[in-house]
Phi, psi and omega in degrees: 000305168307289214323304189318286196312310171325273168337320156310289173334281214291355214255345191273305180311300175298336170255014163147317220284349173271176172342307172266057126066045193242094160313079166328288193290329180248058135337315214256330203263092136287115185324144352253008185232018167103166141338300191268001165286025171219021158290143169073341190314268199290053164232340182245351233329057178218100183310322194289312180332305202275334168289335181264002166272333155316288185280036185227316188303326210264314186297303209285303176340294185297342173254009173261318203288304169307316206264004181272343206261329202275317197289321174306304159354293193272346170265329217281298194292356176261325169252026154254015159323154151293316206211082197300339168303335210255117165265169167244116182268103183265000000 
C-alpha cells in the first residue's frame, strides 16, 4: 500500500503538482527532436546520427544503472540458495 501511495506522489510531483508548477521530467524535451538531438552533432555532423547517438547513450546509462540493482538481487538470492549451482527453467 505505501509503494502504490510512493508511487503517486512522485508520479504527481514530476508532472507539475509541485509548489513551482515545474515539470521535472520533460525539463529537456524540446520540439522537434528531444533531448537527444544536438548530441555529439558537431563531431559527426549528421542530425540523424547524433539523434541515434543520443538514445544509444541514454538506453546503455539506463541498462547499466538497471543491471546493477538486478544484479544484487541475483547474487543475494543464489547464495542463499541449497544449491547455488542448481538452474531454473522458468
Amino acid at each position: 500500500m505505501f509503494h502504490r501511495e510512493i508511487f503517486y506522489f512522485t508520479s504527481f510531483y514530476v508532472q507539475g503538482g509541485n509548489p513551482k508548477h515545474d515539470r521535472i521530467g520533460f525539463r529537456y524535451w524540446q520540439p522537434p527532436d528531444g533531448p537527444m538531438g544536438k548530441y555529439l552533432l558537431d563531431q559527426v555532423h549528421d542530425q540523424k546520427l547524433s539523434i541515434f547517438l543520443g538514445f544509444w547513450a541514454t538506453l546503455t546509462n539506463a541498462l547499466f544503472a538497471y543491471m546493477g540493482t538486478e544484479l544484487i538481487g541475483v547474487s543475494k538470492y543464489r547464495r542463499c540458495s541449497a544449491d547455488p549451482r542448481l538452474t531454473y527453467n522458468l
